[in-house]
N, CA, C and O atoms as a GROMACS GRO file, in nm:
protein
  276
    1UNK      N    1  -0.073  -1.061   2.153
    1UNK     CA    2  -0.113  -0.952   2.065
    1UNK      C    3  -0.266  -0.948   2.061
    1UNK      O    4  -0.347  -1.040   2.051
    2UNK      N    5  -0.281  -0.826   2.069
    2UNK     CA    6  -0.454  -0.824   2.076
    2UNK      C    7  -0.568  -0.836   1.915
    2UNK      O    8  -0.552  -0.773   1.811
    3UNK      N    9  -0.622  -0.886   1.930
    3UNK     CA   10  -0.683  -0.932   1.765
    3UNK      C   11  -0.743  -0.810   1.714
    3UNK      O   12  -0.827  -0.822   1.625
    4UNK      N   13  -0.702  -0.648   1.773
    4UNK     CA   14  -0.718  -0.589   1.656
    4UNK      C   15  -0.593  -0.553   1.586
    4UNK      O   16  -0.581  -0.510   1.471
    5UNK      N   17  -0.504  -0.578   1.673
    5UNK     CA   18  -0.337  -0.588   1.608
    5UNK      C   19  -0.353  -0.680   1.495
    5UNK      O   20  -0.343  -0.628   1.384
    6UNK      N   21  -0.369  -0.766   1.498
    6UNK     CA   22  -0.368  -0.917   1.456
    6UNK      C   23  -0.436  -0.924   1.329
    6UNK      O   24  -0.398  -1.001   1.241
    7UNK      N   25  -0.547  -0.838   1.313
    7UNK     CA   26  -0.599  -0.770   1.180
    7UNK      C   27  -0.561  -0.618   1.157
    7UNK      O   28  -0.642  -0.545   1.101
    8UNK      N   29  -0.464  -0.579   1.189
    8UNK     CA   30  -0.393  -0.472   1.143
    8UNK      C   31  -0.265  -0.553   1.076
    8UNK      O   32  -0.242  -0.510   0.963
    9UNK      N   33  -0.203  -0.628   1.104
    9UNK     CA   34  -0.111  -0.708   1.071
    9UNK      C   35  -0.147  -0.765   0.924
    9UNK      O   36  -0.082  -0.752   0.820
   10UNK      N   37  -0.267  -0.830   0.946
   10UNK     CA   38  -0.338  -0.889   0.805
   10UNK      C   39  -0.356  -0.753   0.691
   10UNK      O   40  -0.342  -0.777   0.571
   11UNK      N   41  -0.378  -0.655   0.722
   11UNK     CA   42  -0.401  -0.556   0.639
   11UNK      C   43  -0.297  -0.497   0.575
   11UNK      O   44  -0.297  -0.455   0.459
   12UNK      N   45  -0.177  -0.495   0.681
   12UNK     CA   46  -0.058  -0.440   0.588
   12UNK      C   47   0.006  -0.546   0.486
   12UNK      O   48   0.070  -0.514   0.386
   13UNK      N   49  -0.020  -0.663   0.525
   13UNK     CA   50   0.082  -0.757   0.430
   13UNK      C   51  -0.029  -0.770   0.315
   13UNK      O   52   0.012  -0.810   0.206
   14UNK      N   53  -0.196  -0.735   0.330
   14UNK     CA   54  -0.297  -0.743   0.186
   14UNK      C   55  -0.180  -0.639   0.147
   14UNK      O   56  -0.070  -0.672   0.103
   15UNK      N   57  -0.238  -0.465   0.178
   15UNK     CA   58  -0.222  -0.387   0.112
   15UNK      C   59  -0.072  -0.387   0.080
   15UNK      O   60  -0.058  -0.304  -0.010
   16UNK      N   61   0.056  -0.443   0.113
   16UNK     CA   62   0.182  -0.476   0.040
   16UNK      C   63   0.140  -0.524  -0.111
   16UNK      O   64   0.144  -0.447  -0.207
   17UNK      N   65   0.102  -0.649  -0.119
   17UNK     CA   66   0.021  -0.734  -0.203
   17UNK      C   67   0.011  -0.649  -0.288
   17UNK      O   68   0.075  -0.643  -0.394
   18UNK      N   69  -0.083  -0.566  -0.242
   18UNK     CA   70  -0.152  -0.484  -0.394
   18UNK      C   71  -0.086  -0.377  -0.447
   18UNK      O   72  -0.100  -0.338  -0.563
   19UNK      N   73  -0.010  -0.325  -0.361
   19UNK     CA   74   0.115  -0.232  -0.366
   19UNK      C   75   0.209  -0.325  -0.487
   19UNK      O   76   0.201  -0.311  -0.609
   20UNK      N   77   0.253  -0.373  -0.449
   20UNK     CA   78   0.334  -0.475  -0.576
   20UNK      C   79   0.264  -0.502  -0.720
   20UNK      O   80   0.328  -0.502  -0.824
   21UNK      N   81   0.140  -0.523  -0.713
   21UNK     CA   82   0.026  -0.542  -0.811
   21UNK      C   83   0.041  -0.448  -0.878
   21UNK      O   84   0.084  -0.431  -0.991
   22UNK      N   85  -0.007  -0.369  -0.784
   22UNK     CA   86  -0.004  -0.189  -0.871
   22UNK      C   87   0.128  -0.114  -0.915
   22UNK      O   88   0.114  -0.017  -0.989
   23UNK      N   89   0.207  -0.138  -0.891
   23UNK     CA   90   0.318  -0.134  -0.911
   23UNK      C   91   0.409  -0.206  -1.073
   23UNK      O   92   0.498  -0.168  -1.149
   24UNK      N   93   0.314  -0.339  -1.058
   24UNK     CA   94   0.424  -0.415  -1.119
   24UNK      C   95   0.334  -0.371  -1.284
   24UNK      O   96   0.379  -0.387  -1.397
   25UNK      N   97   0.201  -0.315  -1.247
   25UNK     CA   98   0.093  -0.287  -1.402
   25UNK      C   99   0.141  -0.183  -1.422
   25UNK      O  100   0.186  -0.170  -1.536
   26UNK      N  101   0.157  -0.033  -1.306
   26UNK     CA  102   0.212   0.066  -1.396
   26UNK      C  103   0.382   0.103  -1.438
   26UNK      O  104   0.431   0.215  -1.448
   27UNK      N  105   0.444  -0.022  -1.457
   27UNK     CA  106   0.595  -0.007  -1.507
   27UNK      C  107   0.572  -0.081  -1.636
   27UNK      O  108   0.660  -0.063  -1.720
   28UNK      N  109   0.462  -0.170  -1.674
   28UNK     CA  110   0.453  -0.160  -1.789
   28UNK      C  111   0.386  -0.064  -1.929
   28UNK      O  112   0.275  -0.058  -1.981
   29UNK      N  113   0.518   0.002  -1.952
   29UNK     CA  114   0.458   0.114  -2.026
   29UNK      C  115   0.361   0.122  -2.163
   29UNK      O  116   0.328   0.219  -2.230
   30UNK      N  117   0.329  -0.015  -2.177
   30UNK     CA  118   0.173  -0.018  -2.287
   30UNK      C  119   0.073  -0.024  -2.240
   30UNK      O  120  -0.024  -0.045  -2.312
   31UNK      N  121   0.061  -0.008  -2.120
   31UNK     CA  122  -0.065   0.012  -2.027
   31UNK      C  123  -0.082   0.171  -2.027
   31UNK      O  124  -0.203   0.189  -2.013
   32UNK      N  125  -0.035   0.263  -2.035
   32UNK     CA  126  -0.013   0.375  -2.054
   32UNK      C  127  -0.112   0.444  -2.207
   32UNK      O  128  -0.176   0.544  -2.237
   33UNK      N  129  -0.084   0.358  -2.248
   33UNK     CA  130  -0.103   0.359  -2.384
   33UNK      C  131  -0.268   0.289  -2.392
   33UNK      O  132  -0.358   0.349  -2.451
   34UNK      N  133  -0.287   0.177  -2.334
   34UNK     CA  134  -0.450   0.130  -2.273
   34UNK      C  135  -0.504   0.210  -2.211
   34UNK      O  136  -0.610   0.249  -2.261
   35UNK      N  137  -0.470   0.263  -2.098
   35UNK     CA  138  -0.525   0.368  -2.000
   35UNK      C  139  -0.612   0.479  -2.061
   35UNK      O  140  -0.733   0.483  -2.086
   36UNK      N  141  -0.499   0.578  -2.079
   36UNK     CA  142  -0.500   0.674  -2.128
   36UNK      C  143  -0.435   0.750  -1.993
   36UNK      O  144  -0.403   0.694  -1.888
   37UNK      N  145  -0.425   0.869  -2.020
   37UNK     CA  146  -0.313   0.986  -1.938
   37UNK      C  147  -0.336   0.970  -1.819
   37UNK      O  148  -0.259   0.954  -1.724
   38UNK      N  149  -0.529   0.980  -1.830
   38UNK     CA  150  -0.596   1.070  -1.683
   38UNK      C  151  -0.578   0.972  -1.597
   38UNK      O  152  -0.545   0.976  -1.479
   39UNK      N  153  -0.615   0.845  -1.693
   39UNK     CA  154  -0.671   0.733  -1.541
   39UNK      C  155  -0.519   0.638  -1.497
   39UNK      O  156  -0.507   0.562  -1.401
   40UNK      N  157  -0.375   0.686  -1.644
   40UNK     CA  158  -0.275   0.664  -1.551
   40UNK      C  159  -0.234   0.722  -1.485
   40UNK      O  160  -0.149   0.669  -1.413
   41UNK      N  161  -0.270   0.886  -1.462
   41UNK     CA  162  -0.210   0.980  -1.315
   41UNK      C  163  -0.285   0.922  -1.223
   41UNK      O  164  -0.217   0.882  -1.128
   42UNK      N  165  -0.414   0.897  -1.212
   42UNK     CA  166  -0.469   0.849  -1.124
   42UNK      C  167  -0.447   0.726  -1.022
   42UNK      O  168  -0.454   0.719  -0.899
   43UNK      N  169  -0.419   0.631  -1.122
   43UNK     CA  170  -0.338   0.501  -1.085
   43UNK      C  171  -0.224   0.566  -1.007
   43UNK      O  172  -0.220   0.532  -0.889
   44UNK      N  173  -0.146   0.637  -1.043
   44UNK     CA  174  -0.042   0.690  -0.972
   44UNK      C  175  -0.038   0.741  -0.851
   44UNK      O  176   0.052   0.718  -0.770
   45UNK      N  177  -0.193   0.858  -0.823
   45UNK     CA  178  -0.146   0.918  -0.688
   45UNK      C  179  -0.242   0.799  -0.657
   45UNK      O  180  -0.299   0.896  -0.605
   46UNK      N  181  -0.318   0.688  -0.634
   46UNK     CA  182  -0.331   0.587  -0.565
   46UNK      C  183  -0.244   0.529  -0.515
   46UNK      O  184  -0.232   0.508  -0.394
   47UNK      N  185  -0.157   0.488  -0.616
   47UNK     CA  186  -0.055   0.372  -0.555
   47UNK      C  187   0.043   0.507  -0.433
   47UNK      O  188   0.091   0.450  -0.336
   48UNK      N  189   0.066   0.643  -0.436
   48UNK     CA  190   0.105   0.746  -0.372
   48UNK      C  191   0.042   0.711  -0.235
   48UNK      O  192   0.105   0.687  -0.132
   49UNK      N  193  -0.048   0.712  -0.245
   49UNK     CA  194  -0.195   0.712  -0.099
   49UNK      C  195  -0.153   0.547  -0.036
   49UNK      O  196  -0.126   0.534   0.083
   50UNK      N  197  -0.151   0.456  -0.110
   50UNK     CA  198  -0.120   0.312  -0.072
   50UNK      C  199   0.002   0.325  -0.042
   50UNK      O  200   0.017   0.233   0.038
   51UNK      N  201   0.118   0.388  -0.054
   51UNK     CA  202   0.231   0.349   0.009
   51UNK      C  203   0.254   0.432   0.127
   51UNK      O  204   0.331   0.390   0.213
   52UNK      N  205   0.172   0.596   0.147
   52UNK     CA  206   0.184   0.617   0.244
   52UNK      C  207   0.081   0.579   0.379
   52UNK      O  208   0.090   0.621   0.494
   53UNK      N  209  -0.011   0.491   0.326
   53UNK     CA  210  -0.112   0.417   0.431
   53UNK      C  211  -0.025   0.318   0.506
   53UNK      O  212  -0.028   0.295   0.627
   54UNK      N  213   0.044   0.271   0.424
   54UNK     CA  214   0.114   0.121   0.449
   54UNK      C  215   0.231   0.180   0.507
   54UNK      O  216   0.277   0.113   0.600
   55UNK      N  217   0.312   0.318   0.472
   55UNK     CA  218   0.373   0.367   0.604
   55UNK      C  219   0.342   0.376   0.714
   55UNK      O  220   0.428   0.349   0.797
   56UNK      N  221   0.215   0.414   0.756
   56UNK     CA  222   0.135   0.401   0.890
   56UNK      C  223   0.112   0.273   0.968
   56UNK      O  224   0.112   0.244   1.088
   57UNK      N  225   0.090   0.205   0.850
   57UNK     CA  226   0.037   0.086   0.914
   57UNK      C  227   0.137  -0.005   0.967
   57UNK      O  228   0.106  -0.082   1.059
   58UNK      N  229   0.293  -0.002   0.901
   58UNK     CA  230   0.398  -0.012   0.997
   58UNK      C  231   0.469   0.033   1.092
   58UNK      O  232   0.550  -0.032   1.157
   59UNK      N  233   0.438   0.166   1.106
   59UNK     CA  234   0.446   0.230   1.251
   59UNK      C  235   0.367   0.191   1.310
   59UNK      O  236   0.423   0.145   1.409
   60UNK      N  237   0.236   0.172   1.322
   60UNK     CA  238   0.148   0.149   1.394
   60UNK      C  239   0.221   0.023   1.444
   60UNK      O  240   0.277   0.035   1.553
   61UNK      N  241   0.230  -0.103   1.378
   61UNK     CA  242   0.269  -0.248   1.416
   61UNK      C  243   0.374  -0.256   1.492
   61UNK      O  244   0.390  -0.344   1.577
   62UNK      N  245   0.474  -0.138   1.458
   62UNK     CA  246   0.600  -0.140   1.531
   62UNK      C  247   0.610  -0.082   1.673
   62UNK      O  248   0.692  -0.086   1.764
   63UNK      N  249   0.493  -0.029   1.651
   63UNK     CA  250   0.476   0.064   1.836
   63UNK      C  251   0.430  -0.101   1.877
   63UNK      O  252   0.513  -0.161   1.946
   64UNK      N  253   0.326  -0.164   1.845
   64UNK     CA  254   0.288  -0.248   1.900
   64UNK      C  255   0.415  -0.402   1.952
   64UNK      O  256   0.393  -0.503   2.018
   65UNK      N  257   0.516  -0.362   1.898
   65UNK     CA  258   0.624  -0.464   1.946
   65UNK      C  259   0.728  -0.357   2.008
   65UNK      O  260   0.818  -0.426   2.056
   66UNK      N  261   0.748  -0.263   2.024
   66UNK     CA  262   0.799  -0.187   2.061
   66UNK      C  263   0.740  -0.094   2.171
   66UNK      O  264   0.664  -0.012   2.119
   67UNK      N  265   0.749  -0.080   2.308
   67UNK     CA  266   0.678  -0.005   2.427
   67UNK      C  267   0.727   0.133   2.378
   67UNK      O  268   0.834   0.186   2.348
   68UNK      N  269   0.520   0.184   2.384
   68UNK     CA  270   0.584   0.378   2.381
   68UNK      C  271   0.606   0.422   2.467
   68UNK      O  272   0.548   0.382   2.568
   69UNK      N  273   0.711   0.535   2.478
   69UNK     CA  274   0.798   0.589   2.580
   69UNK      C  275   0.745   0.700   2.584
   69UNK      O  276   0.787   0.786   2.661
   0.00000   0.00000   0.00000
């Protein structure tokens, strides 16, 4: 595997990581209540943007074990 795979690899299992992070702060709903509205929509379409990056970034990995046709 070529070492920019190899740090593409490292990047999806960070950004999993923080995906879970972010995830696991906005299901607690008194944070909502800390926040306030704006900066919990915001939190929201982030974690939106982070899960569809991290869609990419496993296609990407999977072409790389998988020959494109």
């Amino acid at each position: 595997m070529e070492e920019y795979q190899e740090r593409v690899l490292v990047e999806q299992k960070e950004l999993g990581e923080k995906i879970i992070k972010l995830t696991t702060f906005l299901i607690n709903a008194e944070k909502m209540k800390v926040l306030g509205e704006q900066e919990w929509k915001q939190l929201n379409l982030q974690l939106e943007a982070m899960l569809e990056y991290h869609l990419i970034l496993i296609i990407r990995i999977r072409n790389y074990r998988e020959p494109l046709q």
